[in-house]
C-alpha positions in Angstrom: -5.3 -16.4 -4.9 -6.7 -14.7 -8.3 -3.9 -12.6 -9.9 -3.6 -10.9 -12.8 -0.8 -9.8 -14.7 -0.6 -6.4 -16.1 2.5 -4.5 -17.6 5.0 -6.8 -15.2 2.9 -6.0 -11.6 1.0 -8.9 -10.8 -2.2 -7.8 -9.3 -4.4 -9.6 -6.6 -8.3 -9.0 -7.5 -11.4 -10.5 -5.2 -14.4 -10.4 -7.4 -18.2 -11.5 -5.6 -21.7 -10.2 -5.6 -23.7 -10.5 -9.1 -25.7 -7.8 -10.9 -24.1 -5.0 -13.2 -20.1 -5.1 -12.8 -19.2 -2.2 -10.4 -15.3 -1.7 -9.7 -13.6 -0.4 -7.1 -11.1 1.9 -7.1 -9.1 2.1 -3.4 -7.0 4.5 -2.4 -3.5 5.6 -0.5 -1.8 2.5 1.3 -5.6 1.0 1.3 -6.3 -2.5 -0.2 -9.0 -4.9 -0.8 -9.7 -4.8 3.1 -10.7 -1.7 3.7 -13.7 -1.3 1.6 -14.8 -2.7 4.9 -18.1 -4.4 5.9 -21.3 -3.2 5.8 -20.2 -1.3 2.8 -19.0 -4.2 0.1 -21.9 -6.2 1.2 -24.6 -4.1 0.7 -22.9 -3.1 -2.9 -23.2 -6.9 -3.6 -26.7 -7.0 -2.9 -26.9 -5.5 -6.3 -23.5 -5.7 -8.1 -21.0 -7.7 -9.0 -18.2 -6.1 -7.6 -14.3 -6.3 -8.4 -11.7 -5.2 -5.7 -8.3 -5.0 -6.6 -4.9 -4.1 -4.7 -2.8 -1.6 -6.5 0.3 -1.9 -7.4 3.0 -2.5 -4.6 0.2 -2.9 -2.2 -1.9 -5.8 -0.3 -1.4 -9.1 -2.0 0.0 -7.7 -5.4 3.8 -8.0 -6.2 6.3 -4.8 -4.6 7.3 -2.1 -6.6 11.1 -1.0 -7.3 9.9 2.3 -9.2 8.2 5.6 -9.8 5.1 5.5 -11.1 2.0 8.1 -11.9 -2.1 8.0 -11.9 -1.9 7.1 -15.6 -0.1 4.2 -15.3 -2.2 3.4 -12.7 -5.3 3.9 -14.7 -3.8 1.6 -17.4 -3.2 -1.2 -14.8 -6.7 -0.9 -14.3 -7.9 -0.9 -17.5 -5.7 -3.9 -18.1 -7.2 -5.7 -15.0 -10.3 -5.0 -16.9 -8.7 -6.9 -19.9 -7.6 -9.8 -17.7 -11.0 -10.5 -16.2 -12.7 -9.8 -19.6 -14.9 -6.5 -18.3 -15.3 -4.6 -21.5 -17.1 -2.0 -19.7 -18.1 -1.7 -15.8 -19.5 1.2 -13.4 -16.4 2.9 -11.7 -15.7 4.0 -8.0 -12.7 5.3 -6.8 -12.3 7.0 -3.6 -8.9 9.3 -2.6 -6.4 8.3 -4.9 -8.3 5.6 -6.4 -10.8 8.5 -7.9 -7.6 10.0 -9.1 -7.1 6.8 -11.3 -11.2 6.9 -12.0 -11.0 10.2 -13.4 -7.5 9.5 -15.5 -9.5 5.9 -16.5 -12.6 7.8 -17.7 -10.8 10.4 -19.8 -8.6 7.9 -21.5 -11.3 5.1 -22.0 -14.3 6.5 -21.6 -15.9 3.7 -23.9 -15.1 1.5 -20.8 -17.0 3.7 -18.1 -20.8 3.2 -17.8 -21.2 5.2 -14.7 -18.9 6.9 -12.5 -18.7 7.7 -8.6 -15.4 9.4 -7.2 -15.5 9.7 -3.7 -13.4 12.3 -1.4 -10.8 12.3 -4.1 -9.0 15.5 -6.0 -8.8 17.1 -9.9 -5.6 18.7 -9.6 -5.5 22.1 -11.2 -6.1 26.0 -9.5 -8.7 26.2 -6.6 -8.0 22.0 -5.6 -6.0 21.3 -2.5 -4.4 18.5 -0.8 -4.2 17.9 2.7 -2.8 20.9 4.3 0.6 21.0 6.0 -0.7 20.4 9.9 -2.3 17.3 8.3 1.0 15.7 6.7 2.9 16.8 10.1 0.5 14.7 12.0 1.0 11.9 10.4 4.3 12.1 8.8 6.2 12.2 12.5 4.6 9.0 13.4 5.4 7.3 10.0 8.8 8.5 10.0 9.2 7.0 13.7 8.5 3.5 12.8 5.9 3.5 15.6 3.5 1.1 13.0 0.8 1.6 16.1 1.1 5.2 16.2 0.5 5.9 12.7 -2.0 3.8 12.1 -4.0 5.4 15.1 -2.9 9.2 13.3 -3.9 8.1 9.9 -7.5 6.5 11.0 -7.7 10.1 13.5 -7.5 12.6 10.1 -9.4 9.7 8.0 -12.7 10.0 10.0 -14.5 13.0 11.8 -13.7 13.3 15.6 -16.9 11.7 16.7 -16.6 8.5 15.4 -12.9 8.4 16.2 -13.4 8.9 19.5 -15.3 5.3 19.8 -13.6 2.6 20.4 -15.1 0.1 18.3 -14.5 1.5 15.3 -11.1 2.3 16.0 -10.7 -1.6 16.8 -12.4 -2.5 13.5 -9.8 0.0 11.5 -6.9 -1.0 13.6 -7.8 -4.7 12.9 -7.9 -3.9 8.8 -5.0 -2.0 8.8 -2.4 -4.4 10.0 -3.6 -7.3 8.3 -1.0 -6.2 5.4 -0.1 -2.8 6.1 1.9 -0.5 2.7 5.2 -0.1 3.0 6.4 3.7 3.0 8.7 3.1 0.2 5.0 2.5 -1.5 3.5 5.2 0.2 6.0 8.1 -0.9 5.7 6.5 -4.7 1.9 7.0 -4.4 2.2 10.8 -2.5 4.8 11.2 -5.6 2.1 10.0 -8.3 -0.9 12.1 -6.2 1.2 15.1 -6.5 1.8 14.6 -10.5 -1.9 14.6 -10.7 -3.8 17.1 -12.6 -6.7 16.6 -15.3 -8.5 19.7 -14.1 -8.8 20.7 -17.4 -10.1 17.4 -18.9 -13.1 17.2 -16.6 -15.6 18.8 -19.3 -14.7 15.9 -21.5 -16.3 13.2 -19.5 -19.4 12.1 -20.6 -20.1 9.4 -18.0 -22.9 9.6 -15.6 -21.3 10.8 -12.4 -21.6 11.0 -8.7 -19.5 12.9 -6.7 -19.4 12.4 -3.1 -17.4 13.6 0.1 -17.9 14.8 3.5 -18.0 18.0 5.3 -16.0 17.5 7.6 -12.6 15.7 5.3 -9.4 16.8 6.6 -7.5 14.6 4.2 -9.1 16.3 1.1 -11.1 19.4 1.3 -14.9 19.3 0.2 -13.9 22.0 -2.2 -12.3 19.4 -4.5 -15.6 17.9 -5.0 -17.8 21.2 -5.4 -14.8 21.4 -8.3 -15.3 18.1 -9.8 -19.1 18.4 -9.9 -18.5 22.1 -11.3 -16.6 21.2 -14.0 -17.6 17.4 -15.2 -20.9 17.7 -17.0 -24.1 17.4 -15.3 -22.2 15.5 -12.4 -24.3 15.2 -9.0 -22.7 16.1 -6.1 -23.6 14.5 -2.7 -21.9 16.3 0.4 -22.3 14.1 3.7 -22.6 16.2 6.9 -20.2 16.5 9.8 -18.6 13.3 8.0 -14.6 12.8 7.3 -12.5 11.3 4.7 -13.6 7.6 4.5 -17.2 8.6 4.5 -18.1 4.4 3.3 -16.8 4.0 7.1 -18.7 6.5 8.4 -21.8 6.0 7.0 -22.1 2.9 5.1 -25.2 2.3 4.6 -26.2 5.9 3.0 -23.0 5.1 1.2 -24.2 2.3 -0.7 -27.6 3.9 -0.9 -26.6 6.6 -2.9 -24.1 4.3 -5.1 -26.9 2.0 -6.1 -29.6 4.3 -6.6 -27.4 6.5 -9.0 -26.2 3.8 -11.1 -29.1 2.1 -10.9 -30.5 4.6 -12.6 -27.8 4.9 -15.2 -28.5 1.4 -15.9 -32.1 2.0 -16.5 -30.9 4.8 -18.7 -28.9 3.0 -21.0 
């Protein structure tokens, strides 16, 4: 099992597919897993990708303490360290574009091109998931009913129509209980998503970026990614229709489409 230590937290890492290095960023109790298939596979088609759990999480060691997006953005640049990337193209989704944004302002010299993906700047005019959203799935997480709050988290993760189908729900239900985040880990991420804020930072990045995020996110709304691509220069911004929060479930293959034709073309840039 590849491992990596950084700052004390040993991190699990899966790295496959060759091409340009591309890592991936996941996000709230989410690990390698749920980058899910089609998606990782057609990235590899072009990249060599590198998938990590976050601290506390999957296959890396638990956590006994607080932490924030910045120190999660140093594990990653020290993941970077360990597996001897100088410089790769970054996506994070959720809370893992958090961490891409904080990695990207800190070390922009290891960023070639950038994608966040229904994720949040912090700052006036941003906004997490609203208080009907967090009551949905807090009572069910609170209860200790595992089944229940898996089914609530995949029902505000995705749009109603592809909810409503059974297959998928069986394909997320599979992923999620493979190794399933604690809620000890879960508040200490909620705790370092709400500390996050580099709303004024954006205009620094100099990156190539991507934003993308669908319509219809309950978890995040699209308005945190009209921000992001307002205020990071010449950013693109990609808004899927009618689709929810894990829009790489939703639509996988226009996912990967527009991930590999943008960096694609930063790579013919540089």
């Amino acid at each position: 099992m590849p491992t990596a230590d950084i700052a004390g937290n040993s991190l699990y890492y899966e790295r496959r597919g060759s091409g340009e290095p591309l890592l991936l960023i996941m996000g709230m109790s989410g690990n390698t897993a749920h980058w899910d298939e089609p998606f990782a596979a057609l990235l590899e088609r072009r990249f060599e990708l590198f998938m990590f759990d976050n601290r506390g999480i999957g296959q890396s060691t638990p956590v006994a303490a607080d932490f924030t997006i910045a120190d999660m953005a140093q594990d990653t640049a020290g993941l970077m360290d360990a597996v001897g990337l100088q410089s790769a193209h970054v996506m994070g989704i959720s809370m893992g574009g958090m961490v891409a944004q904080q990695l990207v302002i800190e070390h922009p010299e290891r960023v070639r091109g950038l994608v966040l993906g229904c994720t949040y700047p912090g700052g006036a005019g941003s906004s997490l998931a609203g208080p009907d959203v967090v009551q949905r799935l807090a009572g069910p997480m609170m209860s200790g009913d595992r089944e229940a709050a898996m089914r609530a988290g995949w029902e505000v993760n995705v749009s109603p129509a592809f909810a409503a189908q059974d297959e998928h729900w069986q394909r997320f239900r599979s992923v999620a209980a493979q190794q399933p985040a604690s809620l000890e880990v879960i508040m200490r991420q909620m705790g370092a998503i709400g500390g996050h804020d580099v709303s004024e930072r954006l205009g620094s990045i100099s990156a190539p970026t991507l934003v993308i995020h669908g319509s219809a996110d309950e978890m995040l709304s699209v308005r945190n990614a009209e921000i992001l691509a307002e205020k990071i220069p010449g950013a693109r911004l990609e808004v899927l229709d009618g689709v929810g929060h894990l829009f790489f479930w939703e639509q996988p293959e226009r996912s990967a489409e527009l991930v590999t034709e943008f960096l694609a073309g930063v790579g013919a840039a540089s």
